[in-house]
C-alpha positions in Angstrom: 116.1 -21.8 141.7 118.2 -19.5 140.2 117.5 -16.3 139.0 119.2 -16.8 135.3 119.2 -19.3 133.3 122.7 -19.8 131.8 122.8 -20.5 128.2 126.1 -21.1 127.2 128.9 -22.1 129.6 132.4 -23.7 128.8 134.9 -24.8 130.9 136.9 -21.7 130.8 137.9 -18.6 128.5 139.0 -19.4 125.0 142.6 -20.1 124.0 142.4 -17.0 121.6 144.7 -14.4 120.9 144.0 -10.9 122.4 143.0 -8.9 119.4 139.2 -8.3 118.8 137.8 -6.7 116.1 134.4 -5.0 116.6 132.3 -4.2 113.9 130.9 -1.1 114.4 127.2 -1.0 114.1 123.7 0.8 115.5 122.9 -0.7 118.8 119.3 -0.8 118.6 117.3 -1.0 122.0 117.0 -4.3 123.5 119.3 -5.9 121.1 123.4 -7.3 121.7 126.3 -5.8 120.1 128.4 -8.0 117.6 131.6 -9.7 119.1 134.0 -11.0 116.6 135.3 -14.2 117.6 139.4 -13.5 117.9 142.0 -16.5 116.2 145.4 -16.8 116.8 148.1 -19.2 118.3 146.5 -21.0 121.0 149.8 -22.2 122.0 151.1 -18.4 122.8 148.3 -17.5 124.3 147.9 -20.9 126.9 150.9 -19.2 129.1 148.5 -15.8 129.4 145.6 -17.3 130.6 146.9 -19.5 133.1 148.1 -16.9 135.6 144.8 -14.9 134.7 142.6 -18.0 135.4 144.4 -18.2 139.2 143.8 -14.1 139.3 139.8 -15.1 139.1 140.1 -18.2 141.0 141.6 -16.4 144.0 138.6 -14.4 144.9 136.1 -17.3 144.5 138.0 -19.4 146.8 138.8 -16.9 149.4 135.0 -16.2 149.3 134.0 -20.3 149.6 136.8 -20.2 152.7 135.0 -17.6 154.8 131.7 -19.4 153.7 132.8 -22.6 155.2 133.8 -21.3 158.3 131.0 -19.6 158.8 128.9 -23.1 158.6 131.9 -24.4 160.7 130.8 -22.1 163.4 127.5 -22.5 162.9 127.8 -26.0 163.7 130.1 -25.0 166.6 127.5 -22.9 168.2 125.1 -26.1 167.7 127.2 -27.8 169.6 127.6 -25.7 172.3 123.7 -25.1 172.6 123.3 -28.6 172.9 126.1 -29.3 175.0 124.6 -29.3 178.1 122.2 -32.0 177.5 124.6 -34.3 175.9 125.6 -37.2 178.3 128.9 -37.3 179.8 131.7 -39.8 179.8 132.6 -42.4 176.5 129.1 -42.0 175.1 129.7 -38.1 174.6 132.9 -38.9 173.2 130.8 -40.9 170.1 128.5 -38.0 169.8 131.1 -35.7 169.3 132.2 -37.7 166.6 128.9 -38.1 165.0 128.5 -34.3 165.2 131.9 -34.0 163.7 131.0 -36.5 160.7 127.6 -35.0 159.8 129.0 -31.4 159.7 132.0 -32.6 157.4 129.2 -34.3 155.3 126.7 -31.9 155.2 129.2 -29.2 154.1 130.7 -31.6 151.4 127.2 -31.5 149.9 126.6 -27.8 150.2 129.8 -27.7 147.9 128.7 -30.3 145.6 125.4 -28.2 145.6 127.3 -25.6 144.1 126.9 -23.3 147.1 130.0 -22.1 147.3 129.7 -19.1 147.3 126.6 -19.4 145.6 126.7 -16.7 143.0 123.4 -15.6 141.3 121.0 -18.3 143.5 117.9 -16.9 145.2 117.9 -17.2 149.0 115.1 -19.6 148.6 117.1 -21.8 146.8 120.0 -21.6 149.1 117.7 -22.8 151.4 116.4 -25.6 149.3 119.6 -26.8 148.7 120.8 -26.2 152.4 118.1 -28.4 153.5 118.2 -31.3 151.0 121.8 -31.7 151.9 120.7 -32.3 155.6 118.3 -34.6 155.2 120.2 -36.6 153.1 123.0 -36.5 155.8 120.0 -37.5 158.6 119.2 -40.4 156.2 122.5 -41.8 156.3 122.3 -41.5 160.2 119.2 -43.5 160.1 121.2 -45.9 158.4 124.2 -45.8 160.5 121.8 -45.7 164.1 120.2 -49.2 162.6 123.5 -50.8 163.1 124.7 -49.2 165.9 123.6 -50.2 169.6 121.0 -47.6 170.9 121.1 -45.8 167.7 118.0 -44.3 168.5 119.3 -41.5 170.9 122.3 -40.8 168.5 120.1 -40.4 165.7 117.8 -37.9 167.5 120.8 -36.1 168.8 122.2 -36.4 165.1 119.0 -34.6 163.8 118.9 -32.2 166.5 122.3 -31.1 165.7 121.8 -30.7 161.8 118.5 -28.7 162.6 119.5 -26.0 164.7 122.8 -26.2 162.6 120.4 -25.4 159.6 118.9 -22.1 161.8 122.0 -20.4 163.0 123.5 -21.2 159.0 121.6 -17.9 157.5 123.1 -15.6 160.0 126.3 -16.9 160.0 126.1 -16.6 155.7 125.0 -13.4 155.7 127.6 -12.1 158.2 130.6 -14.1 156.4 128.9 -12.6 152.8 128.9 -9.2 154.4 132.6 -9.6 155.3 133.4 -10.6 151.3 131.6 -7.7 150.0 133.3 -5.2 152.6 136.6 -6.5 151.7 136.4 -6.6 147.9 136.5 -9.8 147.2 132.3 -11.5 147.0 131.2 -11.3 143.4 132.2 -11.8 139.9 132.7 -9.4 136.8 130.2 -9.4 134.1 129.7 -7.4 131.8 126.0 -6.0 130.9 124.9 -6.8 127.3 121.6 -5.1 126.2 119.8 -1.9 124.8 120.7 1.8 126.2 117.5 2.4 127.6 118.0 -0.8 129.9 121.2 -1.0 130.7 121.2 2.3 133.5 118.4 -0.1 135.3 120.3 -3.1 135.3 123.4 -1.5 136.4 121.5 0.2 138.9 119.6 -3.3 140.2 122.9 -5.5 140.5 124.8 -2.5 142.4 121.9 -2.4 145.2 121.4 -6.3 145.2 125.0 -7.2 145.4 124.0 -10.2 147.3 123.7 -12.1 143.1 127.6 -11.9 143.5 127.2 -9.8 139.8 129.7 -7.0 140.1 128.3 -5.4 136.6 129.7 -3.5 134.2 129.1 -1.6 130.7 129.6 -3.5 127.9 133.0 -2.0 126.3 134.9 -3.5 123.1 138.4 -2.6 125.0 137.5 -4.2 127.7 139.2 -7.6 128.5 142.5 -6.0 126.5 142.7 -3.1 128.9 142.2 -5.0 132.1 145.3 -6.8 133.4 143.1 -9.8 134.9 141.6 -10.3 131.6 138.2 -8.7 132.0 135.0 -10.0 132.9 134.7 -13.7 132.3 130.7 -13.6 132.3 128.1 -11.8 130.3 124.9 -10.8 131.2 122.2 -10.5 128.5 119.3 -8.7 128.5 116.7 -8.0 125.5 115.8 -9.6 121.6 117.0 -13.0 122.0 116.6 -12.8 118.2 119.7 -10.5 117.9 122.3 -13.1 119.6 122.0 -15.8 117.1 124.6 -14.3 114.4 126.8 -13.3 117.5 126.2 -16.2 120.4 129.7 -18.1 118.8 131.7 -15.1 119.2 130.5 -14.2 123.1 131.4 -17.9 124.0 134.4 -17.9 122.4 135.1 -14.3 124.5 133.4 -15.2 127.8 133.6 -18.5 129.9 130.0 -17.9 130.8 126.8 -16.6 128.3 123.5 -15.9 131.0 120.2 -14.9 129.6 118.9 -12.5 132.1 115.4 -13.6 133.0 113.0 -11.6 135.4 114.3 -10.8 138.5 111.9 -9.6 141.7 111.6 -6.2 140.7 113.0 -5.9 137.2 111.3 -6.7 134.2 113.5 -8.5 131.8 112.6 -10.8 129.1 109.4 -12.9 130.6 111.5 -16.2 130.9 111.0 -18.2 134.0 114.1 -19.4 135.6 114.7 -23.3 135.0 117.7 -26.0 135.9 117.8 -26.7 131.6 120.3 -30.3 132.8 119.6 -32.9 130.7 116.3 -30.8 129.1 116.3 -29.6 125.6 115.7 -26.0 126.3 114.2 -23.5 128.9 110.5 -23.9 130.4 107.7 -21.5 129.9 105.4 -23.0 132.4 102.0 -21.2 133.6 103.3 -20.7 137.5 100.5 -23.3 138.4 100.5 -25.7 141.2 99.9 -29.5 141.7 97.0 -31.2 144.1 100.2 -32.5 146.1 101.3 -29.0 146.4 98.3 -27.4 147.5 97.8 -29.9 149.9 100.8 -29.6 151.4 100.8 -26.3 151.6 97.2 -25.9 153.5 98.1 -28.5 155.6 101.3 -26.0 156.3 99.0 -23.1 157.1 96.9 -24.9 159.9 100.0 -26.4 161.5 101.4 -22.3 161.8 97.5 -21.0 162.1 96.3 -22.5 164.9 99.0 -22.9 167.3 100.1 -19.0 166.6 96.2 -17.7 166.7 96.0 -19.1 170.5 99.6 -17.6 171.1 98.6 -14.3 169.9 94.8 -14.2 170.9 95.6 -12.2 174.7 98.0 -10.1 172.9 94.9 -9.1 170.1 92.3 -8.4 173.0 94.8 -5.6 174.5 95.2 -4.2 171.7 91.1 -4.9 171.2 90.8 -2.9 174.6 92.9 0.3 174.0 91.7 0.7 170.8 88.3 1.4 172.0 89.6 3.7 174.7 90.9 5.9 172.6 88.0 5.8 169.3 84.2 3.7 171.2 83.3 1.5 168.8 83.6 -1.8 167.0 87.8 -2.5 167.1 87.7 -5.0 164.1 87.1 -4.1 160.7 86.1 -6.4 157.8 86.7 -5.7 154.6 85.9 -7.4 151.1 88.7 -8.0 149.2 89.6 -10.3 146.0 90.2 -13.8 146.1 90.9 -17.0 144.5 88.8 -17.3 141.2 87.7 -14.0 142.2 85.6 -15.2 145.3 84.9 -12.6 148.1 87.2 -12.6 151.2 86.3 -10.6 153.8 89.4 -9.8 155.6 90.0 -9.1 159.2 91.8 -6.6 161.2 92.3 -4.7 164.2 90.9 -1.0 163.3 93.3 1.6 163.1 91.9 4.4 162.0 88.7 6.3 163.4 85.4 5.2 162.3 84.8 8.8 160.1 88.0 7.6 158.9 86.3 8.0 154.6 85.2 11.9 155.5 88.4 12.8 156.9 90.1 11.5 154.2 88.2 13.4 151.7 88.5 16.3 152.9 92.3 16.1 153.4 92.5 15.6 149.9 90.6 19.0 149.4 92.7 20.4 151.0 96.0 19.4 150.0 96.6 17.8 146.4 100.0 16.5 147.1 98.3 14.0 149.5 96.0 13.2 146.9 98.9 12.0 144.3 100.9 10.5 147.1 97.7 8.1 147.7 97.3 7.4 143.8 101.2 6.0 143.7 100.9 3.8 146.8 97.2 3.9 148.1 99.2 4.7 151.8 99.8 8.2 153.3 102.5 8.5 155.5 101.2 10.6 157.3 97.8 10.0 157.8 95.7 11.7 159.8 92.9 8.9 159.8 95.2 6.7 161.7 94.4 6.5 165.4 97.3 8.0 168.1 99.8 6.0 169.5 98.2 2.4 168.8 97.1 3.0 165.3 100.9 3.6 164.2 102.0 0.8 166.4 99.5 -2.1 164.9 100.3 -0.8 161.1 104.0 -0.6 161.6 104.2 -3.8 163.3 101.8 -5.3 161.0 100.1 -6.7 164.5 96.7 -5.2 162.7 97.2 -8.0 160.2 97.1 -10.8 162.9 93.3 -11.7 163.2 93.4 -12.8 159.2 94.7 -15.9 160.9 91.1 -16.6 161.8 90.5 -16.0 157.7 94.0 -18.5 157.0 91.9 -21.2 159.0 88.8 -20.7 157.5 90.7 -21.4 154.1 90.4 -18.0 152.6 93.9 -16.9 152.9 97.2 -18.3 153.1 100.1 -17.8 155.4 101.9 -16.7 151.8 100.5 -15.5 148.7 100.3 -11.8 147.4 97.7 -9.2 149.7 94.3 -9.5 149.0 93.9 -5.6 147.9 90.5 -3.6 147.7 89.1 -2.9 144.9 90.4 0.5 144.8 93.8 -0.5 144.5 92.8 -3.0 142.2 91.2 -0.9 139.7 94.5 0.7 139.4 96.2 -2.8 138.0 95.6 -4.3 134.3 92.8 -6.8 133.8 95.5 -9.4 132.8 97.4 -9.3 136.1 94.1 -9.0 138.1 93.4 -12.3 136.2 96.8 -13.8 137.5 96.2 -12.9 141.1 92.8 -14.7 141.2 94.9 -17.9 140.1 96.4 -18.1 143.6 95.1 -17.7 147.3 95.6 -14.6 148.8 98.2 -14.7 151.7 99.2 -12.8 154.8 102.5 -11.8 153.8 104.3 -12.1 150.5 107.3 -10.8 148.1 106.0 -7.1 148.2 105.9 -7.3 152.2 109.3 -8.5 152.4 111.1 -6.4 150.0 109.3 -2.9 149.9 106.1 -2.9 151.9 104.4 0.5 151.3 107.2 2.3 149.6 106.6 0.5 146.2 104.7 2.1 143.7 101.9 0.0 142.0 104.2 -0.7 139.2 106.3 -2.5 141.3 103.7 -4.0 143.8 102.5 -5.7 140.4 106.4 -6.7 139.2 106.8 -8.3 142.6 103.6 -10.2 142.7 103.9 -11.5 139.1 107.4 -12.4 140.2 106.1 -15.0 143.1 103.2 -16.1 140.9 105.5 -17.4 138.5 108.2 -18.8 140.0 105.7 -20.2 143.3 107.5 -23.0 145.3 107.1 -23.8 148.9 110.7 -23.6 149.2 109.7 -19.7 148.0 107.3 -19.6 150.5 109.5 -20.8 152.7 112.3 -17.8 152.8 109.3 -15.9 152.4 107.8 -16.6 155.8 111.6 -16.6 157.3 112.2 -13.1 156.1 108.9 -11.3 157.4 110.1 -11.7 160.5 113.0 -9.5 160.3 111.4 -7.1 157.6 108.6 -6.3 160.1 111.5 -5.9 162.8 113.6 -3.3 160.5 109.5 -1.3 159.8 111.0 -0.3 156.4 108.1 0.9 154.7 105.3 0.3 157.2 103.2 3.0 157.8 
């Protein structure tokens, strides 16, 4: 699912002649300033825009060449990992083959998916789209093993191939997107339509999450005529979609792409939820709600991760269980009563990390120093706290190991393996009734949006923009690159304290 949805898009820049006349008007906040659609000889100005259309083209397809390779080598280093079990002799010749004709299938499909390179798609659609493509390429090997003598063992080879293929693929796409961005040459220019007051933020959000492929910039009259490439073939807008009516003409006559910036993670923009508007009549407003297929599927999800990783992790918990009490005698769990769907009770469980006077010492820290007391209002965390027990209390919170006996609460059906933190009331209190309201709409999880992007150094403004963010766009494909990405954000401790 993308993170825009695009409202206007043409096949190219217009045929127009390079003089633009601006009126000059107030720019009130939130609204677009006017474009005047430019006329001239189309013929005179066809010759211009073809060697500026192959300027713009260049980048993109040097960018969709490193792409491919890097799922060329990703299917390269399946290969290799499974080369070893692979029988020898003619039938590994027709293997190799196979291997050959998936990969060149499934990265035909990422392409007609659109992902290269991808520009402005979440990671959890990249991975939706990623993994459509290979099933449908595992299908037609079903097909093709039903004809074939012993099919069977090519198909599970076939299927084994295209799955760890499917694994290596995000770190192979990140390195090869890294490469783009260090050489100059990942993204596209757009210019940044919208009101003074948001445009720093925007400008700001697109320069740290390059990853969009938005190289933004300021909104300028001059310019397209004072670039040699043409300027920016896309504009981005942000604020009264009431204001673009008299000007939308003009802007697609000006730009080969029109987006209408909706929400983004941490950024809010205009409300709008993302939506694929082919063959619809306009954008969706939906609710963020869920079907009784969905919900299914996803509990069913949770006890097939629960209860295998609960036994894995259950020796692991009673160390921990045992050198907590060596260091603080007493009860190692804690339970806690937090908020959860429709409002219900949860009482969640963790390893304790703190010592049991843990409310008295933190009263009269903040006593005695009030810069405590305003760092705890902004996050509800200290960072250094001195209620946190030595050595293992800092090691359970920043490895989020403390967390691991809510599995126990996932099984139970009280929590999910994704969903925003069940917070105390405390923290609650600090969050408008409406939002509280939104939160009791879904089940609480063990990790989420918020733990994967800024953990404890988000503010509770942005705890709430990031959990209104994944209540409204919820998908299990979300939930998905969710679960994938806690792994490495609890490996990098960004925020965990």
């Amino acid at each position: 699912m993308s993170s825009f949805a695009p409202s206007a898009i043409t096949s190219g820049p217009s045929k127009t002649s390079a003089t633009n006349d601006m009126t000059s008007r107030a720019i009130p906040a939130g609204s677009v300033p006017p474009i005047a659609a430019r006329t001239a000889d189309p013929l005179g100005q066809s010759e211009l825009n073809m060697p500026i259309a192959l300027r713009r083209r260049l980048p993109r397809l040097a960018t969709s060449s490193f792409l491919v390779a890097g799922d060329i080598a990703s299917y390269l280093v399946a290969y290799f990992t499974l080369l070893s079990f692979l029988p020898s002799g003619s039938e590994s010749t027709v293997l190799e083959r196979a291997f050959t004709l998936a990969a060149l299938a499934a990265i035909v499909l990422y392409a007609s998916a659109g992902l290269y390179p991808g520009y402005r798609l979440h990671d959890h659609e990249h991975l939706r789209r990623r993994t459509m493509a290979a099933v449908k390429v595992a299908v037609l090997a079903a097909f093709g093993a039903i004809i074939l003598p012993e099919g069977e063992r090519l198909l599970l080879a076939i299927i084994g191939f295209l799955g760890l293929g499917l694994v290596v693929q995000p770190f192979m796409h990140w390195f090869a997107r890294g490469l783009c961005w260090r050489l100059g040459i990942w993204g596209e220019r757009a210019v940044i339509i919208g009101g003074r007051n948001l445009l720093p933020t925007l400008m700001a959000h697109f320069k740290d999450h390059w990853q969009y492929g938005i190289r933004p910039e300021p909104f300028s009259p001059e310019t397209s005529e004072a670039s040699p490439d043409g300027g920016p073939s896309i504009a981005l807008i942000a604020g009264d979609a009431g204001s673009l009516v008299p000007d939308l003409a003009a802007m697609r006559g000006k730009f080969a792409e029109v987006i209408l910036l909706s929400d983004t993670p941490s950024l809010k923009i205009s409300g709008l939820r993302p939506a694929d508007v082919g063959g619809e009549i306009g954008i969706r407003l939906t609710t963020g709600g869920s079907s009784v297929n969905t919900d299914l599927v996803r509990r069913i999800l949770d006890l097939a991760i629960a209860i295998p990783a609960a036994i894995v992790v259950a020796p692991f918990i009673a160390v921990a269980a045992a050198a907590i009490y060596a260091i603080d005698p007493g009860p190692v769990f804690f339970r806690h009563a937090r908020e959860g769907l429709s409002g219900k009770p949860v009482h969640v469980l963790k390893l304790r990390t703190m010592y049991r006077d843990a409310e008295q010492r933190l009263e009269a820290l903040f006593r005695e120093n009030p810069a405590m007391r305003a760092e705890w209002l902004a996050h509800f965390k200290l960072k250094d706290d001195p209620r946190v027990l030595p050595v293992i209390g800092h090691l359970l919170r920043t490895s989020s190991f403390d967390e691991l006996p809510q599995l126990a609460n996932i099984i139970a059906g009280e929590m999910a393996i994704v969903g925003p933190r069940p917070f105390p009331e405390y923290h609650l209190l600090a969050m408008d009734g409406e939002f509280r309201n939104k939160r009791r709409s879904v089940t609480p999880g063990l990790t989420g949006l918020w733990q994967i992007s800024e953990r404890s150094n988000a503010d509770i403004e942005l705890q709430q923009q990031l959990d209104e963010f994944y209540i409204d766009n919820r998908s299990l494909w979300f939930d998905c690159q969710i679960l994938l990405s806690t792994i490495p954000a609890v490996f990098k401790r960004r925020g965990a304290y």
